[in-house]
C-alpha angles and dihedrals in degrees: 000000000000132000116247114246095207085052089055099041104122094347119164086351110098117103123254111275112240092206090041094055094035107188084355120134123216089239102049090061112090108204120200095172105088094090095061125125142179126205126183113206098220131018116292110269120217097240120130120290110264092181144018135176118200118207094320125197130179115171120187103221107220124173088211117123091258089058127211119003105224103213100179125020126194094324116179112190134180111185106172124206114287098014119130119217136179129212113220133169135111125287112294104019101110110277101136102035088057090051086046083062114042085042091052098241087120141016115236112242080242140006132048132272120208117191112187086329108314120105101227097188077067090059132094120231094263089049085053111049090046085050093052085042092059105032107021138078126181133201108189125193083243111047097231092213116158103252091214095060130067124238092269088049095044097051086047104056098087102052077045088058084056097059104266102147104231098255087067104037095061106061086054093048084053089053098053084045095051081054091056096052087247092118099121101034089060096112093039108114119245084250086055098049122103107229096262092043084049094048095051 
């Protein structure tokens, strides 16, 4: 697998930002990104750009003795429409929170995020939420599923928080179970589904 050479242009080399570290001396930051890495799985295709991340920061503040944690520093990333990238790196050196930005979950402390056009550290919490709704999908380490609500239920809650009423959103959420062979696990309850049942 190679690295992507859009992914390492200019990464980890900016300069610390006066205005970003405010009263901040170089010292005091403790940076756990530089071991970082990004691999593609196949050669880049030249399809559109889908998304794109300019100089990003995000520094976790900490009144410890060792200061802020700078978590991303000056990233640049071009991912293009039907590319696949992995993420790789040790423990603590910024992996999720990069994922967190560039899926909108959070807003880097610098820099800009563009997701299929639109700049979403632009965006307000409602534009958000309805961008990641309509353009977004997470799979999280822990499933995040809602204990109280079966499969089919659980599939079904975000075309519920647009506005499909229930009757309707459930035959969709059985469809995208049918596809990932969970048919007939669509009443199980998350305790009674195995990992990967619980991840699909």
């Amino acid at each position: 697998m190679g690295l992507l050479s859009a992914l390492l242009e200019g990464l980890f080399s900016s300069v610390f930002s006066s205005t970003l570290y405010k009263g901040q001396k170089k010292s005091q930051l403790v940076d756990f990104a530089e071991d970082l890495k990004f691999e593609d799985s196949f050669e880049k295709s030249k399809t559109s750009e889908i998304l794109r991340a300019n100089s990003i920061y995000h520094v976790y503040e900490s009144n410890a003795e060792d200061g802020n944690v700078v978590a991303l520093r000056g990233l640049n990333v071009s991912i293009d429409k039907g590319e696949a990238v992995a993420v790789v790196g040790p423990s603590g050196s910024g992996k999720s929170t990069l994922l967190k930005c560039l899926g909108g979950l959070m807003k880097p402390s610098a820099g800009s995020v563009e997701l299929a056009g639109t700049r979403m550290t632009r965006l307000t919490g409602k534009q958000l939420v309805n961008l990641r709704q309509e353009t977004v999908s997470f799979i999280f380490q822990d499933a995040n599923l809602l204990p109280h609500l079966n499969a089919l239920d659980n599939v079904a809650q975000p075309l519920i928080h647009q506005g499909i009423l229930a009757r309707r959103a459930r035959p969709k959420a059985q469809a995208l179970l049918d596809k990932l062979g969970m048919g007939e696990r669509s009443y199980g309850m998350p305790e009674e589904l195995s990992g990967g049942e619980q991840q699909r």
